[in-house]
Structures are given as structure tokens and as C-alpha cells.
SEDREN-979122 format. One line per 5 residues: their letters; for each residue z, y, x negated of N, C-alpha, C. Coordinates in steps of 0.1 Angstrom, whole numbers. Example, Ala and Ser with C-alpha at 12.3 -4.5 7.8 and 13.67 -1.06 7.14 Angstrom:
! SEDREN-979122
as> 78/-57/-132/78/-45/-123/78/-33/-132  71/-22/-128/71/-11/-137/79/0/-129
This chain:
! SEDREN-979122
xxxxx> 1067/1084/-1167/1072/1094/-1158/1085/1089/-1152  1095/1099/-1151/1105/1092/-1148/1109/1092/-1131  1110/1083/-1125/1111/1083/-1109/1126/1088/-1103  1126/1100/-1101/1136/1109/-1098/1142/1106/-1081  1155/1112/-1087/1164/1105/-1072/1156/1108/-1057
xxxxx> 1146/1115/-1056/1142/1124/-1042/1134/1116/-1038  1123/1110/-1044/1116/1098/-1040/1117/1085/-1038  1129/1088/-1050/1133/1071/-1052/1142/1065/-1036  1152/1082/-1034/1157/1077/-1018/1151/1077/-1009  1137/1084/-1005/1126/1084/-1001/1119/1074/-995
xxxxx> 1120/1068/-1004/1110/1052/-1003/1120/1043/-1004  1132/1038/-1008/1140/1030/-1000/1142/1033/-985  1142/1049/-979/1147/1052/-966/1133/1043/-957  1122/1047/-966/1108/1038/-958/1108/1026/-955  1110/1021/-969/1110/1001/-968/1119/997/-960
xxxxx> 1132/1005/-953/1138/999/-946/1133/999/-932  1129/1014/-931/1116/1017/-920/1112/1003/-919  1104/1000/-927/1092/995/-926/1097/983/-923  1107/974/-928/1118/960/-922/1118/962/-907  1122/974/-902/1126/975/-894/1117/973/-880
xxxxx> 1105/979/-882/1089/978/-875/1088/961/-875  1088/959/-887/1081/942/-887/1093/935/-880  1104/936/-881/1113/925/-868/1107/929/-858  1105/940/-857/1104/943/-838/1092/938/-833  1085/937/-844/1067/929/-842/1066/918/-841
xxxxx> 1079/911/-849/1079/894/-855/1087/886/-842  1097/896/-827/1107/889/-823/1094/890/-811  1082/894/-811/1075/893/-795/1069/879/-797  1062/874/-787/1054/859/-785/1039/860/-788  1038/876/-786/1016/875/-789/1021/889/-798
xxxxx> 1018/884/-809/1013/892/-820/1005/908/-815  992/906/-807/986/914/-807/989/927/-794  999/920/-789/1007/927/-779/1014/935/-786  1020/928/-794/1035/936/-799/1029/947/-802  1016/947/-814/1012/955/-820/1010/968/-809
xxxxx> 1005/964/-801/1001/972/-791/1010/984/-785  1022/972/-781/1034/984/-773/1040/991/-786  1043/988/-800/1042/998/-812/1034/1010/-806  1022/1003/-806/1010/1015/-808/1010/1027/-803  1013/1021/-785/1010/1034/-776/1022/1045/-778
xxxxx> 1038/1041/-783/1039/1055/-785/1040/1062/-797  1032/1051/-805/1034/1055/-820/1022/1065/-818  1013/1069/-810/1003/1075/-807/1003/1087/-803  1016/1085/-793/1021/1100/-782/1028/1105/-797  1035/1102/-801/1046/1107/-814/1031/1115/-821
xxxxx> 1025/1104/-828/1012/1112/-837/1009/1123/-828  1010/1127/-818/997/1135/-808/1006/1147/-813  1018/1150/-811/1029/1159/-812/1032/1161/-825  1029/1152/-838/1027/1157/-849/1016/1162/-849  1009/1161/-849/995/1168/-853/995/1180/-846
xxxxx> 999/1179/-833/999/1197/-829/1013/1203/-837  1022/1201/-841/1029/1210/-847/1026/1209/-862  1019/1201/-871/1020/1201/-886/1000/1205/-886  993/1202/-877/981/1207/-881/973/1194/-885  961/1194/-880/949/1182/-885/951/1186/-903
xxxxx> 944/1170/-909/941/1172/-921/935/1183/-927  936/1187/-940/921/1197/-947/913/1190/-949  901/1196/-945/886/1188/-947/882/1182/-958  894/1184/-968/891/1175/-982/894/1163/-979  908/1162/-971/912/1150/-969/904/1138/-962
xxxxx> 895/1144/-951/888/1135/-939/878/1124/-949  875/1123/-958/869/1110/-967/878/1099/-969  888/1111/-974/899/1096/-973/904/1088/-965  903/1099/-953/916/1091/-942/904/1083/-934  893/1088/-934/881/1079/-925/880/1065/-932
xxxxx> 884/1068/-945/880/1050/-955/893/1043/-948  904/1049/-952/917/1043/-948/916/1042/-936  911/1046/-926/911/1043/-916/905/1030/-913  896/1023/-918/887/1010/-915/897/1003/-925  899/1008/-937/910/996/-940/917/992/-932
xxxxx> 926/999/-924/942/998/-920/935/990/-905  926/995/-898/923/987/-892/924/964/-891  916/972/-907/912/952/-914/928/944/-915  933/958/-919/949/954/-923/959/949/-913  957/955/-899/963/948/-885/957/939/-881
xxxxx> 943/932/-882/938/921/-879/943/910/-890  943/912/-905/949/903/-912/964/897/-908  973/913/-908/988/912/-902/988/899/-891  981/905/-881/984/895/-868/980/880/-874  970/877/-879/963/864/-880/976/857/-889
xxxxx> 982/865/-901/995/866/-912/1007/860/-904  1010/866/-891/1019/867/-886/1019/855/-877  1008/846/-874/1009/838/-864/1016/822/-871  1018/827/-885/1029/817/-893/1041/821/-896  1050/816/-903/1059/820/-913/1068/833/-915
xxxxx> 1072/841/-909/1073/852/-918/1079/856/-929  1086/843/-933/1095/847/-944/1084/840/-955  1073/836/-954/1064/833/-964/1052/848/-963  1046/849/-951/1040/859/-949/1040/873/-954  1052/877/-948/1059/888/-954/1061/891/-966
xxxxx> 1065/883/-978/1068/885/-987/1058/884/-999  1046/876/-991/1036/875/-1002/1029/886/-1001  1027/893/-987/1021/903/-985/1026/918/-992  1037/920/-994/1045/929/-996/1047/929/-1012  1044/917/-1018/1042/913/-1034/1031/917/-1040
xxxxx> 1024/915/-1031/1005/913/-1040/1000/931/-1037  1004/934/-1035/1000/952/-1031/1001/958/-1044  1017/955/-1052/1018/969/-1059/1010/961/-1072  1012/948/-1072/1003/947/-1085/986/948/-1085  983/951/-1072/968/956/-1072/971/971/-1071
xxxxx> 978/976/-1063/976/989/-1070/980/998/-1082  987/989/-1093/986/994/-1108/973/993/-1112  969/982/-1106/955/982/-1111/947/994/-1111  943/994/-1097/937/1005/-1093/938/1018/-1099  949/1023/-1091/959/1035/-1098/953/1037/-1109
xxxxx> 956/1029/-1120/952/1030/-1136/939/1036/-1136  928/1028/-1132/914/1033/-1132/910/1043/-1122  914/1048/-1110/913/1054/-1099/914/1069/-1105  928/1066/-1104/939/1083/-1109/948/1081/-1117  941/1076/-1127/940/1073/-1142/961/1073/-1150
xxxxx> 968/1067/-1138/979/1070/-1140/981/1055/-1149  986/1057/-1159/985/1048/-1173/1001/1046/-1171  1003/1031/-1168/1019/1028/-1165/1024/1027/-1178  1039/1027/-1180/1049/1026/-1192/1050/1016/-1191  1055/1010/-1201/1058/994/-1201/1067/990/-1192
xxxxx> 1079/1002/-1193/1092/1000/-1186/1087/998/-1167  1076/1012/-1164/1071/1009/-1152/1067/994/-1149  1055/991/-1160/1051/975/-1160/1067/965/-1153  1072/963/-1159/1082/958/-1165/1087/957/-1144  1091/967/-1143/1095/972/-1133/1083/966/-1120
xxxxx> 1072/968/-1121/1064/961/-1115/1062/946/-1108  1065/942/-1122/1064/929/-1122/1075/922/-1120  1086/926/-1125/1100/924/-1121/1101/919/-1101  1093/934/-1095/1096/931/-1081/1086/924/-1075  1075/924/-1082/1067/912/-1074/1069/897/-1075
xxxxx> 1075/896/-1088/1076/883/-1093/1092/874/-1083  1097/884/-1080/1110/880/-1070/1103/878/-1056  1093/888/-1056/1090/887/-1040/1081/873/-1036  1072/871/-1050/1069/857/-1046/1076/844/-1050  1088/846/-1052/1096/838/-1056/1104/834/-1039
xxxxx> 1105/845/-1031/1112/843/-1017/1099/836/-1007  1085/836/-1014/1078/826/-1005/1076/814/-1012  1076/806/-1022/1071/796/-1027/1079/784/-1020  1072/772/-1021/1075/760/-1010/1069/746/-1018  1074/738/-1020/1072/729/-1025/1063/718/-1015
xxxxx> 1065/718/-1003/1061/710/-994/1054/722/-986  1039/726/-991/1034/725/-983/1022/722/-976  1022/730/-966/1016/731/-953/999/732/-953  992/730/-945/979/739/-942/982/745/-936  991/744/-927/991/759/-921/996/772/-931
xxxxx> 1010/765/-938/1011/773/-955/1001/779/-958  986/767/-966/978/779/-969/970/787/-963  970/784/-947/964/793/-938/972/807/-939  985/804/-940/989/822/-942/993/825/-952  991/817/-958/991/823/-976/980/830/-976
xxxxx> 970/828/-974/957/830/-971/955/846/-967  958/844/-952/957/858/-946/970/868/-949  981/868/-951/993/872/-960/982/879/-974  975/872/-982/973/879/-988/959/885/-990  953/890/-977/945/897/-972/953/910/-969
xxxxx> 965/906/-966/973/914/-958/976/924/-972  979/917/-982/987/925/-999/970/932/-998  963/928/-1001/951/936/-1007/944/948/-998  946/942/-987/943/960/-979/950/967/-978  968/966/-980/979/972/-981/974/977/-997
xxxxx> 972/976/-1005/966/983/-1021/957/988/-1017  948/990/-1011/934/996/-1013/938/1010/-1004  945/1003/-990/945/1021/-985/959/1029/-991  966/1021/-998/976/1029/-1004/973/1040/-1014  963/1036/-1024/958/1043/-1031/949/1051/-1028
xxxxx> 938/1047/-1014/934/1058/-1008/940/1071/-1000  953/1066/-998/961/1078/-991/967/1084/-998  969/1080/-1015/975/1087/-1019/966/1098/-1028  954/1093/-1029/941/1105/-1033/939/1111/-1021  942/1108/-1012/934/1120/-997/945/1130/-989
xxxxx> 959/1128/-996/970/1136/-995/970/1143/-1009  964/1137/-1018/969/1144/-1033/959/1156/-1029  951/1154/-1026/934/1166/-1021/934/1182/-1012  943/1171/-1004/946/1184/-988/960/1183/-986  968/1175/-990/980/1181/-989/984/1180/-973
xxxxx> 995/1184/-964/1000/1180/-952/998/1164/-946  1010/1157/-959/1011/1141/-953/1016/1138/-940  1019/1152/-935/1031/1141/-919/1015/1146/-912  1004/1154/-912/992/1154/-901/982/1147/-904  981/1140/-920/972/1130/-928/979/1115/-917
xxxxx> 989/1117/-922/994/1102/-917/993/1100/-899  1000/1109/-893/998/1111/-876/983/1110/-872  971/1121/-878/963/1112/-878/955/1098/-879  960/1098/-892/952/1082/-893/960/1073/-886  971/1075/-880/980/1067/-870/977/1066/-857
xxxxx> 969/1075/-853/962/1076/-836/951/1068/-837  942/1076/-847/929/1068/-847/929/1052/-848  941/1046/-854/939/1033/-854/945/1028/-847  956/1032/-838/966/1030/-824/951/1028/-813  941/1038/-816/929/1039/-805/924/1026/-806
xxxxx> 921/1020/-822/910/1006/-818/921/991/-817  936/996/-817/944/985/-814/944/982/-802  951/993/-799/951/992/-780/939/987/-778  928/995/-781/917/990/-771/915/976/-773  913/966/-786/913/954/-786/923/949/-779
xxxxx> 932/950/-780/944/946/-773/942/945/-759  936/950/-755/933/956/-739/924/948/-733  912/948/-745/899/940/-739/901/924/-742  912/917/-746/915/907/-750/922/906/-740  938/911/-739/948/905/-732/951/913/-722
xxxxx> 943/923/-716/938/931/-698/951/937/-697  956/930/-685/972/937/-680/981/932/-689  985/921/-693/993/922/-699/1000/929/-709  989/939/-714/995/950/-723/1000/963/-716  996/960/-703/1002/975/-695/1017/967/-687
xxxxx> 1020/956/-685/1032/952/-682/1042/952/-694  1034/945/-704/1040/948/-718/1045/958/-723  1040/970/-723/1044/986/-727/1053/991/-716  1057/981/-702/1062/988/-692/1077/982/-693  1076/973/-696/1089/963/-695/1098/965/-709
xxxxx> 1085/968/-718/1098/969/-738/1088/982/-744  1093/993/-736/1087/1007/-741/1096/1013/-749  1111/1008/-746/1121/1007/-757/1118/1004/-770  1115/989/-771/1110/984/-782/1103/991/-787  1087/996/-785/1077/998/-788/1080/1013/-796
xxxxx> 1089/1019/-787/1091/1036/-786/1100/1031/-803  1107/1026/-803/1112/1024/-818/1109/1017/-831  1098/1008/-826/1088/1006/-838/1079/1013/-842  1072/1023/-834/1059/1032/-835/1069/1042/-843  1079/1046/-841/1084/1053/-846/1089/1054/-861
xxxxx> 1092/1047/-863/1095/1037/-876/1082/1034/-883  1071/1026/-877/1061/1029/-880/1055/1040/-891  1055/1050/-883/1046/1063/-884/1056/1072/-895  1070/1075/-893/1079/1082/-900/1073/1072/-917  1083/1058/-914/1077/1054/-928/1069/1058/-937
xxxxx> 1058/1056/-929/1047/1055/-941/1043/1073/-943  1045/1077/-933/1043/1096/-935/1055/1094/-950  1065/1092/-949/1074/1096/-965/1074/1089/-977  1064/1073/-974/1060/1071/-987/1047/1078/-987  1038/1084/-981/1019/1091/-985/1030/1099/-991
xxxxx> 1040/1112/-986/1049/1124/-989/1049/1119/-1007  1057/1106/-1005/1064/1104/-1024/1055/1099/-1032  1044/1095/-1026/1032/1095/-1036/1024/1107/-1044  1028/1120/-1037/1029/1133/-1039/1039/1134/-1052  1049/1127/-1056/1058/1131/-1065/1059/1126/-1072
xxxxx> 1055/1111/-1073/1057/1103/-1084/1043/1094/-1087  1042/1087/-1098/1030/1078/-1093/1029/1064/-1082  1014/1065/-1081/1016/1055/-1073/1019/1041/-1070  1019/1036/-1084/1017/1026/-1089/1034/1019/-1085  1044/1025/-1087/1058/1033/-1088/1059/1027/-1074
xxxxx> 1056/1039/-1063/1060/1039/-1053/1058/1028/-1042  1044/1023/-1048/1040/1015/-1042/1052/999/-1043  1055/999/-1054/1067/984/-1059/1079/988/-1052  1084/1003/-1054/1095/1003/-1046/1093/1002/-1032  1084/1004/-1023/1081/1000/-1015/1084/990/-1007
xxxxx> 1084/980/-1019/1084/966/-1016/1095/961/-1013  1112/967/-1019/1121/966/-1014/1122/962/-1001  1114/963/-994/1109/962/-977/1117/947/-972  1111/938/-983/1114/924/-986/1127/918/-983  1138/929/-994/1151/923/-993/1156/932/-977
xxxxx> 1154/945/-970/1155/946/-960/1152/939/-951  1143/931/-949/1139/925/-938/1146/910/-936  1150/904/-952/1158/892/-952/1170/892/-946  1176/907/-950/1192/912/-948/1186/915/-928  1180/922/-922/1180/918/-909/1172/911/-897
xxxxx> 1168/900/-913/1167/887/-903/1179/875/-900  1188/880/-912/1201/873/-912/1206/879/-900  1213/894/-900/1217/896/-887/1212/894/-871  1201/898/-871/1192/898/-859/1183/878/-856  1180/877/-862/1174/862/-860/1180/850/-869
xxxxx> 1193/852/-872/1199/842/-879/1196/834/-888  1186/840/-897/1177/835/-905/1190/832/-916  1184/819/-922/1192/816/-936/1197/827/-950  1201/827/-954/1199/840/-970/1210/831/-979  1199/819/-987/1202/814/-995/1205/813/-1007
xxxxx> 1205/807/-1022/1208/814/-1032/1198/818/-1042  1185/812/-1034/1173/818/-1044/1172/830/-1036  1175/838/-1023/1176/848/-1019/1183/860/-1026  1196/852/-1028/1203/862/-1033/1199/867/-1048  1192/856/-1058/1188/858/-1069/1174/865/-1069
xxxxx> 1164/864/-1061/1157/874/-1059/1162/889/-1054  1169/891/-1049/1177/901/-1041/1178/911/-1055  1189/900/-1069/1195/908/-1075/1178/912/-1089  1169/906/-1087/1156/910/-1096/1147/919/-1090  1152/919/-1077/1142/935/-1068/1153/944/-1077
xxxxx> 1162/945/-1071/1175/957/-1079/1170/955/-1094  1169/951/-1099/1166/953/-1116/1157/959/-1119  1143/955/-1110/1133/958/-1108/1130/975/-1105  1139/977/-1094/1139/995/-1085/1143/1001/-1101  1155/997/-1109/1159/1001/-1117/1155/1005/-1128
xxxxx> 1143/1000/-1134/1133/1001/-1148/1123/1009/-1139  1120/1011/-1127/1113/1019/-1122/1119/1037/-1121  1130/1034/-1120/1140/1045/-1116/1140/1052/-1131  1141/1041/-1146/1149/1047/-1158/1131/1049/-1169  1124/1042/-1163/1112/1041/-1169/1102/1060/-1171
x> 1096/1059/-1184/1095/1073/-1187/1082/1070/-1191
């Protein structure tokens, strides 16, 4: 199937989304804060989608209830992911996804990749773990190697669930708004019963911040569930991943992060990669 320009702009417009959320989460001091001040107005936003786009169809609520305990598992891995590295974390996490969900995909909703898709697949994961490998490492290394890729594998599991529980009932911006409150509810509240006030001085002081990651957040992923509706998912899920070279390009600007020449050479094998996805039939 061939991945046509609507999705394809689609899901780059996301992954940059999605770069964009994770600086704002990676520049706070407690992890589970940040998550937090995201949450609360990524919550008020959901509340306002959902009254103007409408709760899910009752086909959908299997899905989004499974995804729901995933994405849950998936913010406790993130944080535990995040208390290392991010330019190792991130990228392994954002790697190991789309090649579990060809997997899936394939046997799930039986979408049988091209080679050129394959090709295309592996192209962008094989760059993405190319921007975390380390010669010298760490235990702490394998400690978020570790949870990094807890983080890839619940990122596949509810990807593919949301894209069967939108394929079912249809209306991804009240699929996604929902499943985005419901798990904003068990964030905060951990959040809450861990770190007390500080998460109400926290949401008081950077509601700026928060007001622009929840936002980013929730839009994202509402227009890749949307382009999973159009193409396969196996597809959307790698382009996705472009997320990777977005988040390198504003870690350079914003945290002065290095962008060296195995950067740039992965950079130019994600683009090859989007491209056999793009021409693949």
C-alpha cells in the first residue's frame, strides 16, 4: 500500500509533536512532576474535546480500556527511562515499537508488509538504534536500556490497540481525549500521593509549560490514531519514529546537545527510510 502525502504529512506534523512534549518533560528535575503539570491541562483540553467531538462508540470502549492500562504501564516505564540518558532512552524506545508492531499488525490485522515497507521499517529502526549505542557502558546504561525498552514495547502494544479500537468506532480526536483523561486521572493522582504540594506549586509556577506539552501531547497522538485510519499501521507506526531526529534537532537548539556525524548519518537513513515507506506498494 502506498503511503500517500495526507498521512505521511500527518505523522511527521506528530513526531515533531511528539519531540516537542518530551523536551518539555526531559528539561524538569522530577520526572513525575513534569508528567503531571503536562497532565492537568492535557486533561481540561480532553474534557473540551470530548464535549464537542462526543465519547467513543461502544465498540471502541474494549479497546481504549486495554490501552488504557497499557499507557498507564507506559508512563511508569517513561519516568523510570527518563531518570537516565535521554539521548540513549529515547531513541531506543522510539526504535523497538515499530518493529514490534509489524509484528503484531501482521498477525492482529493481518496487514502483510511489502518488502519495500520491511525495508523501510528497518531502515528507521536500525538508525534509531544506531543514535543510542555506546561502547563504554554503564549499569546505569543497562538500567535504561532496560526500561527504554519497556518503554518501545508498550508503545507497540497500545499502538496497535488504538488502531483496532478507532478502526471499530471511528471518532479518533474523542477515542484519544478520552483515553487521555482517564490516564491524566491515575498520573496526577500518583503524582499527588507521592509528591503532595509540590505538584500544586508545580502546575502553578510552569502551567505555561504544562499548558504546552498536554497540548502537544494529546493533538499528536489524536493524528497518528486519525492516520492509522489511512494507512497501515505497521507504516505509521516507523514514521512516527522520525520523533528521534526531531528531538536531536531540538536538543541542539534548546539544550545544546551535540549533533555529531553518526547523527547526521543516521538522520540521512531515517529520510531513506520515511522514503521506501512513502514509495513502497
Amino acid at each position: 500500500m502506498t503511503l500517500e502525502p495526507l498521512p505521511l504529512a500527518l505523522v511527521l506534523l506528530a513526531a515533531l509533536m511528539h519531540a516537542g512534549w518530551n523536551l518539555i518533560a526531559k528539561t524538569g528535575d522530577d520526572r513525575l512532576v513534569a508528567m503531571a503539570i503536562m497532565k492537568v491541562p492535557n486533561m481540561i483540553v480532553a474534557l473540551g474535546i470530548i464535549a464537542w467531538a462526543g465519547l467513543p462508540a461502544p465498540e471502541s470502549w474494549p479497546y481504549l480500556l486495554a490501552s488504557w492500562v497499557v499507557n498507564c504501564t507506559y508512563f511508569y516505564f517513561l519516568i523510570k527511562a527518563y531518570r537516565g540518558d535521554l539521548s540513549l532512552a529515547y531513541p531506543v524506545a522510539r526504535g523497538l515499537a515499530p518493529l514490534i508492531v509489524l509484528a503484531i499488525s501482521a498477525v492482529v490485522a493481518r496487514e502483510i508488509p511489502t518488502p519495500l515497507g520491511i525495508a523501510g521499517v528497518a531502515l528507521i529502526s536500525v538508525a534509531i538504534f544506531a543514535l543510542a549505542w555506546r561502547r563504554d557502558a554503564s549499569k546505569d546504561h543497562h538500567a535504561t536500556l532496560m526500561w527504554a525498552s519497556g518503554v518501545g514495547l508498550t508503545i507497540a502494544i497500545y499502538t496497535v490497540i488504538d488502531g483496532l479500537g478507532v478502526r471499530r468506532g471511528g471518532n479518533a480526536m474523542g477515542y484519544v481525549a478520552t483515553l487521555s483523561f482517564l490516564t491524566g486521572v491515575v498520573v496526577c493522582a500518583v503524582a499527588y500521593a507521592k509528591r503532595g504540594r509540590a505538584v500544586t506549586v508545580a502546575v502553578r509556577r510552569h502551567w505555561k509549560h504544562g499548558l504546552a506539552g498536554g497540548t502537544l501531547m494529546l493533538l499528536g497522538y489524536t493524528i497518528v490514531v486519525h492516520a492509522m485510519t489511512l494507512a497501515p499501521m505497521a507504516q505509521i507506526s516507523a514514521l512516527r519514529e522520525s520523533s528521534v531526529i526531531f528531538a536531536a534537532i531540538l536538543g541542539v537548539i534548546f539544550l545544546k546537545e551535540p549533533f555529531g556525524a553518526r547523527r547526521v548519518v543516521a538522520s540521512a537513513v531515517v529520510a531513506s527510510g520515511i522514503l521506501l515507506l512513502a514509495l513502497g506498494r
